[in-house]
Rosetta silent file (secondary structure, phi, psi, omega in degrees, C-alpha in Angstrom):
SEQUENCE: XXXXXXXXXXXXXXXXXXXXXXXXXXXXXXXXXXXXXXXXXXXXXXXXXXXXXXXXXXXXXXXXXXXXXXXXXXXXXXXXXXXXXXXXXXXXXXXXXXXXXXXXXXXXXXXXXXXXXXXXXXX
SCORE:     score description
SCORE:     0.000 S_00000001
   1 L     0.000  149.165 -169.264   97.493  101.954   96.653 S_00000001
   2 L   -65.619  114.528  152.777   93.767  103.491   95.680 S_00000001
   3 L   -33.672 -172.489  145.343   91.166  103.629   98.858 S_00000001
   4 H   -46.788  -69.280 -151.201   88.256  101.691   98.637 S_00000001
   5 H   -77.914    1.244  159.659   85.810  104.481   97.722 S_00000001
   6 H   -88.068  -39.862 -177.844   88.647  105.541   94.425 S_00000001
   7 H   -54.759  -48.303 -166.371   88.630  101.448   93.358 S_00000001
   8 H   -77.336  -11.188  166.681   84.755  101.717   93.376 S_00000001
   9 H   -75.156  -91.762 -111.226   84.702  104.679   91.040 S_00000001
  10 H   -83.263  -35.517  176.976   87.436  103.165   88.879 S_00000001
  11 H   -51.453  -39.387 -176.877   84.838   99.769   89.118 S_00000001
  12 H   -55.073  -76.299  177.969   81.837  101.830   88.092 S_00000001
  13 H   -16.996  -41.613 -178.074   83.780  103.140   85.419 S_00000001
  14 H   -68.976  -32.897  161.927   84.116   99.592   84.099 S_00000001
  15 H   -32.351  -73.376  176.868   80.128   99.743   84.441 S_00000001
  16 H   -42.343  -34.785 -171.667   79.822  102.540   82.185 S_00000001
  17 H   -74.425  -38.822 -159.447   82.236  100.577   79.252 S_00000001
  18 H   -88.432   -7.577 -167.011   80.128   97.290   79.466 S_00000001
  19 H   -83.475  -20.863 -171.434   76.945   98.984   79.419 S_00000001
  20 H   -72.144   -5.758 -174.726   77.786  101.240   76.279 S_00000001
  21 H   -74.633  -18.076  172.310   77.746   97.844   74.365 S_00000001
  22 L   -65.800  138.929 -167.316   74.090   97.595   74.658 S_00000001
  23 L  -120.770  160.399 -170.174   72.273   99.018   71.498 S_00000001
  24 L   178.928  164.461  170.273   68.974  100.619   71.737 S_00000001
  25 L   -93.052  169.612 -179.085   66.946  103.826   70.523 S_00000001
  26 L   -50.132  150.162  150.733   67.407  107.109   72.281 S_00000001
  27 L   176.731  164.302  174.216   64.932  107.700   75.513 S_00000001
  28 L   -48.370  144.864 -173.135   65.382  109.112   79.105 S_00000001
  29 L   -66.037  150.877  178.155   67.673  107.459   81.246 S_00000001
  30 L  -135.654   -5.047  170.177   66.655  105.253   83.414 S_00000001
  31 L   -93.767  102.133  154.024   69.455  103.463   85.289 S_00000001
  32 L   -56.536  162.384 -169.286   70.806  105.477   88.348 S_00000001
  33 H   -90.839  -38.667  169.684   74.292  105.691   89.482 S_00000001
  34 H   -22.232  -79.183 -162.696   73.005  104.369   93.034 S_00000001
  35 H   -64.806  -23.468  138.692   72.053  101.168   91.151 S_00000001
  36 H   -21.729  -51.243 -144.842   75.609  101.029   89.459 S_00000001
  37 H   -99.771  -15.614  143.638   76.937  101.566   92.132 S_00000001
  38 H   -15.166  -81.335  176.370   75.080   98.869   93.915 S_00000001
  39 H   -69.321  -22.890 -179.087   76.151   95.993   91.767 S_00000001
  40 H  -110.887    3.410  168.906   79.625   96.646   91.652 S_00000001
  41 L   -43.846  -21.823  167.791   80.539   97.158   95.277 S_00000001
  42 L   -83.904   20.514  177.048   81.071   93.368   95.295 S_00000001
  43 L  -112.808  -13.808 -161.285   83.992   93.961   92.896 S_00000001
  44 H   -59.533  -30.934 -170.266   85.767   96.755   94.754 S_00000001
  45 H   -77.168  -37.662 -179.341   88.066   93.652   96.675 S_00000001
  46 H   -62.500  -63.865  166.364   89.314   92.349   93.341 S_00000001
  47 H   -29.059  -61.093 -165.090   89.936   95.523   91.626 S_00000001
  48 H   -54.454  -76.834 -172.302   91.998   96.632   94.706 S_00000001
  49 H  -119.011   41.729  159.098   93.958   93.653   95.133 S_00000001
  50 L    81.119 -164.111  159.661   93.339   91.200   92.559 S_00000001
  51 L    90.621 -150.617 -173.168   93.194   87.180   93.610 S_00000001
  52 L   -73.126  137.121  167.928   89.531   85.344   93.065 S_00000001
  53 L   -90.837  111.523  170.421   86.656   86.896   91.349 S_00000001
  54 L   -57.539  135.194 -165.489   83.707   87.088   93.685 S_00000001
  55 H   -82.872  -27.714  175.103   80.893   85.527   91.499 S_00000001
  56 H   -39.805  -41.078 -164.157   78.570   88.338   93.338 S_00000001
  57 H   -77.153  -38.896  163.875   80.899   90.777   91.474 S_00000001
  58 H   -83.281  -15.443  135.418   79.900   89.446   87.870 S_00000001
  59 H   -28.907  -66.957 -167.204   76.142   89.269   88.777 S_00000001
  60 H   -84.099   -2.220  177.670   76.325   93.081   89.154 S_00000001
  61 H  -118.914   23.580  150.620   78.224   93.800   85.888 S_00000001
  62 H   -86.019  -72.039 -153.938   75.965   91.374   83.529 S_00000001
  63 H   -29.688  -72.949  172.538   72.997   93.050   85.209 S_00000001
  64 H   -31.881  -26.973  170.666   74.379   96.755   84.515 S_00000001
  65 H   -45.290  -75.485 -163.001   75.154   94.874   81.509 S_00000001
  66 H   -63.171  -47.497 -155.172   71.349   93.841   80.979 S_00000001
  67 H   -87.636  -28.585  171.229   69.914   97.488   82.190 S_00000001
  68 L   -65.666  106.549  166.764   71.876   99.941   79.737 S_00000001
  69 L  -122.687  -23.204 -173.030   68.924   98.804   76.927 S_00000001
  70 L  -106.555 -164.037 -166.916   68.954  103.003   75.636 S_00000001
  71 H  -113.894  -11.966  164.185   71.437  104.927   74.429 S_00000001
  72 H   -69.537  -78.515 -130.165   70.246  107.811   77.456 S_00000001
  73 H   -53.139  -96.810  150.088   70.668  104.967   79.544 S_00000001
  74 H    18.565  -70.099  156.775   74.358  104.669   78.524 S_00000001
  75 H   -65.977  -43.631 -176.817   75.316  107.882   78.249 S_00000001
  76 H   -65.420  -45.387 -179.935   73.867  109.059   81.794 S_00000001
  77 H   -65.600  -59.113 -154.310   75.816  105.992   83.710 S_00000001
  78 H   -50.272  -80.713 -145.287   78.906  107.368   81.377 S_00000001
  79 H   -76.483  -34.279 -172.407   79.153  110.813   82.424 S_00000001
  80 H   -56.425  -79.090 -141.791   77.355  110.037   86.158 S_00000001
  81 H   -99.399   17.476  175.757   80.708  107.852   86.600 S_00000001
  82 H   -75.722  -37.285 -151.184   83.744  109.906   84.555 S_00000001
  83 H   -72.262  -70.029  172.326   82.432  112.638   86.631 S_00000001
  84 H   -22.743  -45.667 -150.215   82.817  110.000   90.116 S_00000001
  85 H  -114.942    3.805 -179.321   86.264  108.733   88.928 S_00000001
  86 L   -62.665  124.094  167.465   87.726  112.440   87.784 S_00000001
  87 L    60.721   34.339  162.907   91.104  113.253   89.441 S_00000001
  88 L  -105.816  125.840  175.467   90.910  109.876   91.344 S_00000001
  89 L   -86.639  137.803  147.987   94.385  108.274   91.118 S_00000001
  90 L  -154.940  175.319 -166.834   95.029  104.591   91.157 S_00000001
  91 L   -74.970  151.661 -175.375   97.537  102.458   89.870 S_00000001
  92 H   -37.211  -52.836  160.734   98.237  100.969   86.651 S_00000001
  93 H   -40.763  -53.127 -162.857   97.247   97.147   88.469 S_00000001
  94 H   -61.079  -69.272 -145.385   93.993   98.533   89.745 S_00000001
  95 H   -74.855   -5.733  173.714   92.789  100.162   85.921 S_00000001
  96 H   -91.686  -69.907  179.115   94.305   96.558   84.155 S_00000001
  97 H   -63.383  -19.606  154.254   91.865   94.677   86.533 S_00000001
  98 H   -42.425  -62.984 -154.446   88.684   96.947   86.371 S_00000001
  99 H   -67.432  -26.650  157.634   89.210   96.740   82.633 S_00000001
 100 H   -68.930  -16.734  153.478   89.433   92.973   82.669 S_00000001
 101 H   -14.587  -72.523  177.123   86.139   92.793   84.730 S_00000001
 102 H   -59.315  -18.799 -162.399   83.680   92.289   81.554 S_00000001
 103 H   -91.484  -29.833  175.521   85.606   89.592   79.780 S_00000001
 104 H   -59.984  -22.853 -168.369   86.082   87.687   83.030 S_00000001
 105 L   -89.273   -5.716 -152.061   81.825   88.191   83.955 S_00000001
 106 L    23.140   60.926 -179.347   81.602   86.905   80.119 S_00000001
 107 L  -106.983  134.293  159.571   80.353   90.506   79.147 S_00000001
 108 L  -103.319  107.801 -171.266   81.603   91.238   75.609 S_00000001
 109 L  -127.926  164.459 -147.744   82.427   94.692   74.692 S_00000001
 110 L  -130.758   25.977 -142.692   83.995   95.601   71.691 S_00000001
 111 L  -178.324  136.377  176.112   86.121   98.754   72.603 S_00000001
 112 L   -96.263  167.305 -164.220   88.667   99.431   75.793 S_00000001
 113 L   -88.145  118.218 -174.300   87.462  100.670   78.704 S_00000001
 114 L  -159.817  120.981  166.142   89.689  103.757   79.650 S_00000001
 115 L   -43.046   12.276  167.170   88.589  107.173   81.382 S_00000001
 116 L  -105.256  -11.557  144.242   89.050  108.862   78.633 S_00000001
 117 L    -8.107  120.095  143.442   85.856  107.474   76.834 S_00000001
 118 L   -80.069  110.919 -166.369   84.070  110.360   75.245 S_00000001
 119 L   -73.276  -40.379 -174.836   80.567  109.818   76.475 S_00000001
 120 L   -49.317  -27.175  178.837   78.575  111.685   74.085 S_00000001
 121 L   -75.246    6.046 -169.917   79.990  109.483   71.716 S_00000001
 122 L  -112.717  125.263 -164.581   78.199  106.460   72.622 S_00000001
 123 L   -87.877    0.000    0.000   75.229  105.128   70.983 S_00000001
């Protein structure tokens, strides 16, 4: 099983996916990975091992949700948390519940969530 501090990187990740959904025009980023990483530390028990969704934990990914408004905004949270979640292993369980994280928060995103997400590509 994944520590703690690889489930919150694989959780972030899940950050980066719902936030790319937000449309917006280019400008400097303005969302830190601190505040990412903020909101989804209340997700890090589910991701690990599944069971009840902490409502705390969907709070922090509609905000992140709400704060990706540019398309810097977006990108910088991408690459801030590919870079975080690079060579972290975790199991197939963990990366199925991260990626269900937006539909359960009733975050719509239109694209899966997978570390392989080419950030540049997202407007």
């Amino acid at each position: 099983m994944a520590s703690s501090g690889q489930l919150l990187k694989l959780v972030c990740l899940v950050a980066v996916m719902c936030c790319m959904a937000v449309g917006g025009p280019k400008a400097m980023a303005a969302v830190s990975c601190g505040q990412v990483v903020n909101n989804l530390t209340p997700c890090i028990n589910y991701v690990a091992n599944g069971g009840a969704l902490n409502p705390s934990c969907c709070t922090g990914v509609r905000s992140l949700y709400s704060l990706a408004q540019t398309t810097a905004d977006r990108q910088s949270i991408c690459n801030c948390l590919k870079q975080a979640v690079n060579g972290i292993p975790y199991t197939n369980a963990n990366a199925g519940l991260a990626a269900g994280l937006p539909g359960k928060c009733g975050v719509n995103i239109p694209y899966k969530i997978s570390p392989s997400t080419d950030c540049k590509t997202i407007k």
